[in-house]
PDB file of N, CA, C and O in Angstrom, chain B, residues numbered from 101:
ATOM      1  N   UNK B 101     -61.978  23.367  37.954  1.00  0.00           N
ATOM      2  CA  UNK B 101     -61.984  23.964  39.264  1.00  0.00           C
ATOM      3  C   UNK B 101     -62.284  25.467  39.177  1.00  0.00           C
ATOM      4  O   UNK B 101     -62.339  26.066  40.251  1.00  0.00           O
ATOM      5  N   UNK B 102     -62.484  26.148  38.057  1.00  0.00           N
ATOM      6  CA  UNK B 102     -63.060  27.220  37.847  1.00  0.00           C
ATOM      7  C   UNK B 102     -63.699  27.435  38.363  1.00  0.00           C
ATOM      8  O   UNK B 102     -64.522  26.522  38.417  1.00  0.00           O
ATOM      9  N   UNK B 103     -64.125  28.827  39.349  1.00  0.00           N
ATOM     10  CA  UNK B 103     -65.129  29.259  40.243  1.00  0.00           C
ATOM     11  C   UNK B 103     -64.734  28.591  41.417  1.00  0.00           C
ATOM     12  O   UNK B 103     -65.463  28.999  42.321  1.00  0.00           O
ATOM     13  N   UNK B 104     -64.015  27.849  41.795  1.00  0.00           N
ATOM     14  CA  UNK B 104     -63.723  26.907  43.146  1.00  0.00           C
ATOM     15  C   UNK B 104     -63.922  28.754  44.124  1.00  0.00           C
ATOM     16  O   UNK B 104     -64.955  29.124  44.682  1.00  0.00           O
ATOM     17  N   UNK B 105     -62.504  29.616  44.030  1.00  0.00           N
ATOM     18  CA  UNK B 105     -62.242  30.672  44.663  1.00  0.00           C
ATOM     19  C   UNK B 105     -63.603  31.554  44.881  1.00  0.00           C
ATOM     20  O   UNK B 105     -63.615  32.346  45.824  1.00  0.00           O
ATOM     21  N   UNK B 106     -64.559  31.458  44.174  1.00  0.00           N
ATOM     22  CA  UNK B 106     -65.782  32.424  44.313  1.00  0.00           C
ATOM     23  C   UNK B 106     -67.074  31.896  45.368  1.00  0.00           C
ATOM     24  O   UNK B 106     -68.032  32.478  45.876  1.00  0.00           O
ATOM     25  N   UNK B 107     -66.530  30.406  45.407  1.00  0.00           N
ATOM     26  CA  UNK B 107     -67.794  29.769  46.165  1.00  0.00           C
ATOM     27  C   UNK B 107     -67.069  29.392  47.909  1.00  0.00           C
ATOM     28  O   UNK B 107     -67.730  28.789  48.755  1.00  0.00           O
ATOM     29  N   UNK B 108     -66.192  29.698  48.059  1.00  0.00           N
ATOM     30  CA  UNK B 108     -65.657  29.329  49.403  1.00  0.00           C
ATOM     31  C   UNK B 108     -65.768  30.649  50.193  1.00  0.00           C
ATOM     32  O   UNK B 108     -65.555  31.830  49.921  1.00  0.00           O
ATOM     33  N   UNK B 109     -66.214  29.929  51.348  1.00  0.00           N
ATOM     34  CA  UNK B 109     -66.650  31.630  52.544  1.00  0.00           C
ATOM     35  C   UNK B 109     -65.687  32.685  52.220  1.00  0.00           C
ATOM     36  O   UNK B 109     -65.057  32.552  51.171  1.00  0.00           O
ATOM     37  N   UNK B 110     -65.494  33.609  52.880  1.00  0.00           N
ATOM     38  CA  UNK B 110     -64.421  34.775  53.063  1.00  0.00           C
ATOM     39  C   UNK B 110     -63.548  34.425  54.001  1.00  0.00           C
ATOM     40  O   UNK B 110     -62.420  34.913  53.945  1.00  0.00           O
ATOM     41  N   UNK B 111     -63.907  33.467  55.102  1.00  0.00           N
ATOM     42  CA  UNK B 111     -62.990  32.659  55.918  1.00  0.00           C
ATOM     43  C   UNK B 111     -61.601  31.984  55.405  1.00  0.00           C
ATOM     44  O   UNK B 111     -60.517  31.914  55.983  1.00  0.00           O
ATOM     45  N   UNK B 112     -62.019  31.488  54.064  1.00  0.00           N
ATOM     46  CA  UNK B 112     -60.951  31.411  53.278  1.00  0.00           C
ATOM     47  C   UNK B 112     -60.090  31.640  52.488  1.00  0.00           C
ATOM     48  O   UNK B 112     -59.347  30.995  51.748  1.00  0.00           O
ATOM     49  N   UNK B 113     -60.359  33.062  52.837  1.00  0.00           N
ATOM     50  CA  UNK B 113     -59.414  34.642  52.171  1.00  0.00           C
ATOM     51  C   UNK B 113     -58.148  34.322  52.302  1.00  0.00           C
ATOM     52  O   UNK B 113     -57.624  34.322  53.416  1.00  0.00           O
ATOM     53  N   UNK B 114     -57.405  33.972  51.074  1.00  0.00           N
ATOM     54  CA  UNK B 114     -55.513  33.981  51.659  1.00  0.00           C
ATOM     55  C   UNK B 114     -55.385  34.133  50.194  1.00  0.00           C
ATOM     56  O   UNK B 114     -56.242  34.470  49.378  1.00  0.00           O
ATOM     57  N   UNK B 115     -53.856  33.744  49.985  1.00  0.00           N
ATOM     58  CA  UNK B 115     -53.402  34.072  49.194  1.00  0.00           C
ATOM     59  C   UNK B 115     -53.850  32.622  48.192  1.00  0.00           C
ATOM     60  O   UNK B 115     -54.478  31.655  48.624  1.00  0.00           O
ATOM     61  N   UNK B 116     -53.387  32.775  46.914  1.00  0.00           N
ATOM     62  CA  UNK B 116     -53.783  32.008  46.046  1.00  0.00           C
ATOM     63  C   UNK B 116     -53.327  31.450  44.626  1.00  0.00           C
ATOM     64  O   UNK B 116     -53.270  32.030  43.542  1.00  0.00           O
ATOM     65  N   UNK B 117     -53.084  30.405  44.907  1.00  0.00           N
ATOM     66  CA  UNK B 117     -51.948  29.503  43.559  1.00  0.00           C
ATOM     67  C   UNK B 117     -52.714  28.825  43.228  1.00  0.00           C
ATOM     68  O   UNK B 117     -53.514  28.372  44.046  1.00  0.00           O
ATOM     69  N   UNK B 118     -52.782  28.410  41.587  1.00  0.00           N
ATOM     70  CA  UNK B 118     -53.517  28.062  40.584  1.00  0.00           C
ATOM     71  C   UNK B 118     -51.994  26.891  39.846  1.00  0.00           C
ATOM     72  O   UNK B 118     -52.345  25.959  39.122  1.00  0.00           O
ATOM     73  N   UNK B 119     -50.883  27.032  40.047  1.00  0.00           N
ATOM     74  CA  UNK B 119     -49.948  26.235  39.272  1.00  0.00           C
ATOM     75  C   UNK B 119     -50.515  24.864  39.622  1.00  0.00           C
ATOM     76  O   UNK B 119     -50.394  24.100  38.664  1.00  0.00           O
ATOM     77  N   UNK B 120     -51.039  24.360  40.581  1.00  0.00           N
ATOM     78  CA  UNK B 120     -51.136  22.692  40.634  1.00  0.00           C
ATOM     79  C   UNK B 120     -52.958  22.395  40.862  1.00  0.00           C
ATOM     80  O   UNK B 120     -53.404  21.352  41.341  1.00  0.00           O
ATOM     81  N   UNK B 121     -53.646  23.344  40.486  1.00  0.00           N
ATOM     82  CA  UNK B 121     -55.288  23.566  40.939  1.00  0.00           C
ATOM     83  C   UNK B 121     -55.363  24.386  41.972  1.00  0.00           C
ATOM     84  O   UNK B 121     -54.344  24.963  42.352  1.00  0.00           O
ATOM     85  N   UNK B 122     -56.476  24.561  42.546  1.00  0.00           N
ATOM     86  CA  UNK B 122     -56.575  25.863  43.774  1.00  0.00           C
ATOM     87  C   UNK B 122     -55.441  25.813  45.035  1.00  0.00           C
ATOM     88  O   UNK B 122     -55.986  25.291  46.007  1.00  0.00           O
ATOM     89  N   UNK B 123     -54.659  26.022  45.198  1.00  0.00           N
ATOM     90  CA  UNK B 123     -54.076  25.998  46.508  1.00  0.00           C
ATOM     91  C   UNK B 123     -54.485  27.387  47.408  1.00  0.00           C
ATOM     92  O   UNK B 123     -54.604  28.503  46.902  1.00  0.00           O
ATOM     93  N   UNK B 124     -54.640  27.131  48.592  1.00  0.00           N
ATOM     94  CA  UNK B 124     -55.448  28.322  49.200  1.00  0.00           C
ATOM     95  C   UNK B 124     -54.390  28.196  50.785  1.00  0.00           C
ATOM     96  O   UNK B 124     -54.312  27.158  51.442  1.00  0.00           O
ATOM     97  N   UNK B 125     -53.617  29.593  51.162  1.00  0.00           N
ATOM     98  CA  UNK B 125     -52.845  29.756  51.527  1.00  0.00           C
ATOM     99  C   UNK B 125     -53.732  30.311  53.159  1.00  0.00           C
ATOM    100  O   UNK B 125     -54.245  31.430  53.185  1.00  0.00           O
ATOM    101  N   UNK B 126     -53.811  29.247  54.586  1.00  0.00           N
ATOM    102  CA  UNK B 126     -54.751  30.160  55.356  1.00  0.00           C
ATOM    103  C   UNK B 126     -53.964  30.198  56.486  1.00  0.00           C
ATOM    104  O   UNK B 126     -52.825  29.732  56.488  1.00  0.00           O
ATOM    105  N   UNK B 127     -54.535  30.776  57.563  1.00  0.00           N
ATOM    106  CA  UNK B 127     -53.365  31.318  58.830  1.00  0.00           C
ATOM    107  C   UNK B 127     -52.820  30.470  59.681  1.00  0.00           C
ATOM    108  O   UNK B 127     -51.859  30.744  60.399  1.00  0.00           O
ATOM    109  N   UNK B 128     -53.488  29.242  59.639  1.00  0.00           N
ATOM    110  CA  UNK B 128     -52.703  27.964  60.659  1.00  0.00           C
ATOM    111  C   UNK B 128     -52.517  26.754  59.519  1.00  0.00           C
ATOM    112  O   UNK B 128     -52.397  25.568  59.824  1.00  0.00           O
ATOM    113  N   UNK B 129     -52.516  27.404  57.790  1.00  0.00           N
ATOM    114  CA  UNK B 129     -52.260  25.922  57.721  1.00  0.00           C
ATOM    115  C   UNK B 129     -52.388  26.474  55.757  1.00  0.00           C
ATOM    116  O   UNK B 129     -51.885  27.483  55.262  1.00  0.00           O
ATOM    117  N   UNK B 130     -53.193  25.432  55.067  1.00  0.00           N
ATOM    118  CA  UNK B 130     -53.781  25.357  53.906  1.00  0.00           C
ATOM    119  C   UNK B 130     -54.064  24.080  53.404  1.00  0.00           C
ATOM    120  O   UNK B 130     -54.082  22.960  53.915  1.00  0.00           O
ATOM    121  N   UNK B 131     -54.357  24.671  51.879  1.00  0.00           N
ATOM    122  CA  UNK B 131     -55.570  23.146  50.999  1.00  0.00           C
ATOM    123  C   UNK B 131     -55.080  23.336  49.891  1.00  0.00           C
ATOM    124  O   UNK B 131     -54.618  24.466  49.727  1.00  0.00           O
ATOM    125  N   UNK B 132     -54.984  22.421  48.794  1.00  0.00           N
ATOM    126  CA  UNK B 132     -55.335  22.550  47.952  1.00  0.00           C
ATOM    127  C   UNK B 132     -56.440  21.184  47.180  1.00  0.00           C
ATOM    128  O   UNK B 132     -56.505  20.036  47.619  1.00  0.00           O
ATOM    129  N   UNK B 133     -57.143  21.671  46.072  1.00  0.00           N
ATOM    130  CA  UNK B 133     -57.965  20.812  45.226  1.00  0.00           C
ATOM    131  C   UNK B 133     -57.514  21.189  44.073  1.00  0.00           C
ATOM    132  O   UNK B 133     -57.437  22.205  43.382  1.00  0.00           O
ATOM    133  N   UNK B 134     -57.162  19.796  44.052  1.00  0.00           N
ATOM    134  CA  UNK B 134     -57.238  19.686  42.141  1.00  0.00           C
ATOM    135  C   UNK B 134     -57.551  18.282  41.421  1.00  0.00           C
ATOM    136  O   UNK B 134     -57.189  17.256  41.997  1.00  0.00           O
ATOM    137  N   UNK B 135     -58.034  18.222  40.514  1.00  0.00           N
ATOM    138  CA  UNK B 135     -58.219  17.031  39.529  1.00  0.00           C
ATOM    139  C   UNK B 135     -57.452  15.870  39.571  1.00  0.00           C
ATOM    140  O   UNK B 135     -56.271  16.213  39.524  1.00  0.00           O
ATOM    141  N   UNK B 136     -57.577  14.449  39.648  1.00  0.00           N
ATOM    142  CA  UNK B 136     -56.598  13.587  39.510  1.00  0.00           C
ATOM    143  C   UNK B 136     -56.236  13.628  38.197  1.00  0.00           C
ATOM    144  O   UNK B 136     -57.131  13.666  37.352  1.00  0.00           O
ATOM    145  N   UNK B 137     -54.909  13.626  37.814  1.00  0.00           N
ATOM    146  CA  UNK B 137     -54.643  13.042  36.179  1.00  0.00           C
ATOM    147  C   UNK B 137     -54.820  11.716  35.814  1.00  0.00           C
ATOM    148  O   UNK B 137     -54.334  11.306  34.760  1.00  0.00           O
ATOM    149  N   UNK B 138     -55.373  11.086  36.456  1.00  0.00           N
ATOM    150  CA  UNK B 138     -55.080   9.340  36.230  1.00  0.00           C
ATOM    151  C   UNK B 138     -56.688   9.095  36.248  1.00  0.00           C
ATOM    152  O   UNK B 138     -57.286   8.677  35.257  1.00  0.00           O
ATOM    153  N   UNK B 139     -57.352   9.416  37.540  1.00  0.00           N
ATOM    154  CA  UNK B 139     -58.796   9.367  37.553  1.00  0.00           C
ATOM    155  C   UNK B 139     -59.859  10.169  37.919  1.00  0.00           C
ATOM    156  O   UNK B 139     -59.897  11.126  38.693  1.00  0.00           O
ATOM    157  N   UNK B 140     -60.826   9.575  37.167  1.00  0.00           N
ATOM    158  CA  UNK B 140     -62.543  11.113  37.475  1.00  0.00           C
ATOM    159  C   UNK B 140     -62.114  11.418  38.910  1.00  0.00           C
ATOM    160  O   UNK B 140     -63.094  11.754  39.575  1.00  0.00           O
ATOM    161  N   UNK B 141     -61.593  11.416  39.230  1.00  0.00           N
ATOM    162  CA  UNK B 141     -61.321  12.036  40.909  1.00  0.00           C
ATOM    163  C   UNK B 141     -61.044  13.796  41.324  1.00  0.00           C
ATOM    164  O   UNK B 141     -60.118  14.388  40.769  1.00  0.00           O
ATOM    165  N   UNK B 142     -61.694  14.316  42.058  1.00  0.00           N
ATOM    166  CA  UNK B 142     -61.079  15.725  42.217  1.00  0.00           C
ATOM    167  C   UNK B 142     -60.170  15.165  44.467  1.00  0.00           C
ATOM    168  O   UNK B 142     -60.700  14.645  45.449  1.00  0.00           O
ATOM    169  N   UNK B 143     -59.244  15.503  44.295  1.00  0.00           N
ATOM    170  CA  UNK B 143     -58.824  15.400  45.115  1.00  0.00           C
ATOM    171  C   UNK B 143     -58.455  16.476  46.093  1.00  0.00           C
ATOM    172  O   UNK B 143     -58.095  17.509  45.527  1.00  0.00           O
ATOM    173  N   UNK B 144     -58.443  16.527  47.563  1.00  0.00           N
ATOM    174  CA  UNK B 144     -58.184  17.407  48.605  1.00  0.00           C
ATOM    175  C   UNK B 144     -56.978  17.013  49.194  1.00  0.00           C
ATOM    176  O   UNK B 144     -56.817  15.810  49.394  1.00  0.00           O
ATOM    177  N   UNK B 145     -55.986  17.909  49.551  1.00  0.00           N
ATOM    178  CA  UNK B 145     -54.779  17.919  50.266  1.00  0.00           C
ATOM    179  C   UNK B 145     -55.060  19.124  51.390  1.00  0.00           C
ATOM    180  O   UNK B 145     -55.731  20.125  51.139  1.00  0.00           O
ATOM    181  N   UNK B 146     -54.454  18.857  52.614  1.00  0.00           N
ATOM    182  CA  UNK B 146     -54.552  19.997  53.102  1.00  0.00           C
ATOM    183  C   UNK B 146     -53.889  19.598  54.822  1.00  0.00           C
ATOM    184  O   UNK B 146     -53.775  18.550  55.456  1.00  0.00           O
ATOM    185  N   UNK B 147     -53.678  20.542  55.004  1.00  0.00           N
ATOM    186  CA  UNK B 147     -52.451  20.875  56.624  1.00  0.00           C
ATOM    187  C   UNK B 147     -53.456  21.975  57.379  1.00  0.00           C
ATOM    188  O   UNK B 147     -53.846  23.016  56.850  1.00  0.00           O
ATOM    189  N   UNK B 148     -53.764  21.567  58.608  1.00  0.00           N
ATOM    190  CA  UNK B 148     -54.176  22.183  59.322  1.00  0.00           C
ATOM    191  C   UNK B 148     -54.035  21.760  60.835  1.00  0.00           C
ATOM    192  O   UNK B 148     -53.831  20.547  60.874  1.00  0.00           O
ATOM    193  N   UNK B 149     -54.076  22.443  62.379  1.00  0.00           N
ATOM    194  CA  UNK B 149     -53.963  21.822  63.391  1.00  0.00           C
ATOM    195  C   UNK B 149     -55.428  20.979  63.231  1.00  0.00           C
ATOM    196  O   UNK B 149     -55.410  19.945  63.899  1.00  0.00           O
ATOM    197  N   UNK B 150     -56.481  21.164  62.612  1.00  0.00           N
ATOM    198  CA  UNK B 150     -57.775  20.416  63.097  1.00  0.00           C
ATOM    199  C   UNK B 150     -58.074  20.330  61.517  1.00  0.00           C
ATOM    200  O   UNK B 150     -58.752  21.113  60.851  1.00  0.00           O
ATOM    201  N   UNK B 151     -57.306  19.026  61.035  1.00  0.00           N
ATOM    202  CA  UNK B 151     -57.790  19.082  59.556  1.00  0.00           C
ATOM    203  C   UNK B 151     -59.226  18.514  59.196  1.00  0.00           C
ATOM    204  O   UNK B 151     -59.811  19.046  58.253  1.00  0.00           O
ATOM    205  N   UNK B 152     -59.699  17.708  59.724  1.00  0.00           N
ATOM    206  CA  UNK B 152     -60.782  16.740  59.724  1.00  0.00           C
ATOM    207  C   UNK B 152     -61.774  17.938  59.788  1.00  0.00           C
ATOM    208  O   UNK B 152     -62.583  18.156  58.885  1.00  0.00           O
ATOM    209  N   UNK B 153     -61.683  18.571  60.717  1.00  0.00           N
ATOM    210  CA  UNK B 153     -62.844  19.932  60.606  1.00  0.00           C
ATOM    211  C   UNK B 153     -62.909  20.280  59.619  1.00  0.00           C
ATOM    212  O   UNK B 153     -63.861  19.957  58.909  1.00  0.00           O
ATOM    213  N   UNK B 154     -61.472  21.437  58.990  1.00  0.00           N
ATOM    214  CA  UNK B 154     -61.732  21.859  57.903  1.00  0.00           C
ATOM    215  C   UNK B 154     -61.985  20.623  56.452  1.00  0.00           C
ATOM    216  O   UNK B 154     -62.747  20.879  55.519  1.00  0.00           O
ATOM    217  N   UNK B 155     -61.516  19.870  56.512  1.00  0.00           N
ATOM    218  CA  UNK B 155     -61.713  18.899  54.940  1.00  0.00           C
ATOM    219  C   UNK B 155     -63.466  18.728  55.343  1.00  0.00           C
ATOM    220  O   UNK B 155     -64.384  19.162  54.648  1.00  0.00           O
ATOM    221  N   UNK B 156     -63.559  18.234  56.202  1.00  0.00           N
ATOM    222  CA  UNK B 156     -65.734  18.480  56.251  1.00  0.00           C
ATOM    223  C   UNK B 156     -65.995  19.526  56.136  1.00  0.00           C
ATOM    224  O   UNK B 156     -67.044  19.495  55.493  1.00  0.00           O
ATOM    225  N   UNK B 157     -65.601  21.126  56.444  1.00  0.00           N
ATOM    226  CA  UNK B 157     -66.607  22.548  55.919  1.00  0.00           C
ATOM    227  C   UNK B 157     -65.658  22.590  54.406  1.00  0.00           C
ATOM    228  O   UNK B 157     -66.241  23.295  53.582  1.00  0.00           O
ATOM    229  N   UNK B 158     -64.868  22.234  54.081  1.00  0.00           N
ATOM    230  CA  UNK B 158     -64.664  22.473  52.501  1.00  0.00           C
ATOM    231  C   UNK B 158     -65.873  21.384  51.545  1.00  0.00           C
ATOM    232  O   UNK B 158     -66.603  21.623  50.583  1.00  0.00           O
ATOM    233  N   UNK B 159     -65.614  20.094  52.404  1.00  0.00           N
ATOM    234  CA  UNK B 159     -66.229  19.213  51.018  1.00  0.00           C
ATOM    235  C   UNK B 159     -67.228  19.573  50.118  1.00  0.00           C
ATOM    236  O   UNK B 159     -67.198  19.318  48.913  1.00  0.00           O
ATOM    237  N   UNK B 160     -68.490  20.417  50.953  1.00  0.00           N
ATOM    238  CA  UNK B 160     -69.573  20.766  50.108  1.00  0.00           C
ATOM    239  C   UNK B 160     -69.637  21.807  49.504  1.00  0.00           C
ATOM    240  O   UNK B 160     -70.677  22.032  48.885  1.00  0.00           O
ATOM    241  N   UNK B 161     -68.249  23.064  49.477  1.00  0.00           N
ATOM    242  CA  UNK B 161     -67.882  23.654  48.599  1.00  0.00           C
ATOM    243  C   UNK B 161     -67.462  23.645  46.840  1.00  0.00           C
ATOM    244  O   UNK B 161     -67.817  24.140  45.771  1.00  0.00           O
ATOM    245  N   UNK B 162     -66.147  22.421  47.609  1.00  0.00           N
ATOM    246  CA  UNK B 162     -65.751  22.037  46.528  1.00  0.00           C
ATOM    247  C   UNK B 162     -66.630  20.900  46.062  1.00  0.00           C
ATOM    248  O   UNK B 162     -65.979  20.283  45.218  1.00  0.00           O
ATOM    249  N   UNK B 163     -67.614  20.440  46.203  1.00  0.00           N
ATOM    250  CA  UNK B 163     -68.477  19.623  45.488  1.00  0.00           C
ATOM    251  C   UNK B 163     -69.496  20.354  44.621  1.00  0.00           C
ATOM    252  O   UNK B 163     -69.673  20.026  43.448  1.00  0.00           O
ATOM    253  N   UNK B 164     -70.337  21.601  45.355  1.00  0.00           N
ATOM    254  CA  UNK B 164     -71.022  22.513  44.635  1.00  0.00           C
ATOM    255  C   UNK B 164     -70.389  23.129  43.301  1.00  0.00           C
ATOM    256  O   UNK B 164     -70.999  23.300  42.246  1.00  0.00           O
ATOM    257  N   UNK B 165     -69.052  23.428  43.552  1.00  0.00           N
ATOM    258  CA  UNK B 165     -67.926  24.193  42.520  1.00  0.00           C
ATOM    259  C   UNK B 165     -67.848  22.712  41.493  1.00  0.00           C
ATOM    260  O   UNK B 165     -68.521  22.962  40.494  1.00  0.00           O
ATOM    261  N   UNK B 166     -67.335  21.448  41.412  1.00  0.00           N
ATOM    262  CA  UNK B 166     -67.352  20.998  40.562  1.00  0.00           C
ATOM    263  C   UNK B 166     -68.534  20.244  40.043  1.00  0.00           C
ATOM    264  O   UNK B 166     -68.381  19.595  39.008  1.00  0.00           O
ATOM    265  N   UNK B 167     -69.671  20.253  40.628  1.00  0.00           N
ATOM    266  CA  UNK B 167     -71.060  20.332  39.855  1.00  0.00           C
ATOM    267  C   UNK B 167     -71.637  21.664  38.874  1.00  0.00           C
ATOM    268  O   UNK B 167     -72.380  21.840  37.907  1.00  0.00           O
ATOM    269  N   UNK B 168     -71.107  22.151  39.447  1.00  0.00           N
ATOM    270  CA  UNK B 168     -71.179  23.889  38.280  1.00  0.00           C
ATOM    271  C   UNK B 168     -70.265  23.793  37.167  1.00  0.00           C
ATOM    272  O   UNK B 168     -70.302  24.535  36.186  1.00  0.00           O
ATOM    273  N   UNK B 169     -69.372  22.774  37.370  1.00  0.00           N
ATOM    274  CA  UNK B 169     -68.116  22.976  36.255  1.00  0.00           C
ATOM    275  C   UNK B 169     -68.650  22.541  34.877  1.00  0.00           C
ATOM    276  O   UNK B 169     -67.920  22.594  33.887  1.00  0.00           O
TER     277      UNK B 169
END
């Protein structure tokens, strides 16, 4: 998930935890991505009032970021 933090807009400026993969801290909510331990999977968690929005403008972030990996 290296580089995840460099490829996401500035929209997603917050604070930022790395203990469980990217967790990204934003003003109505947050995400995190990280790796499954069990399978090739990179997985998305995330709380927001309109999550479905944001998990569609992240996906092709975090897809670009782990094609670079």
């Amino acid at each position: 998930m290296a580089g995840l933090t460099e490829r996401l807009p500035a929209a997603y400026d917050g604070p930022v935890d790395t203990d469980h993969g990217v967790r990204i801290d934003l003003p109505k909510g947050w995400f995190l991505v990280r790796s499954s331990g069990t399978e090739p999977y990179v997985r998305l968690y995330a709380e927001h009032p309109d999550v479905d929005a944001l998990v569609e403008e992240l996906r092709g972030h975090v897809e670009a970021a782990v094609e670079a990996a």
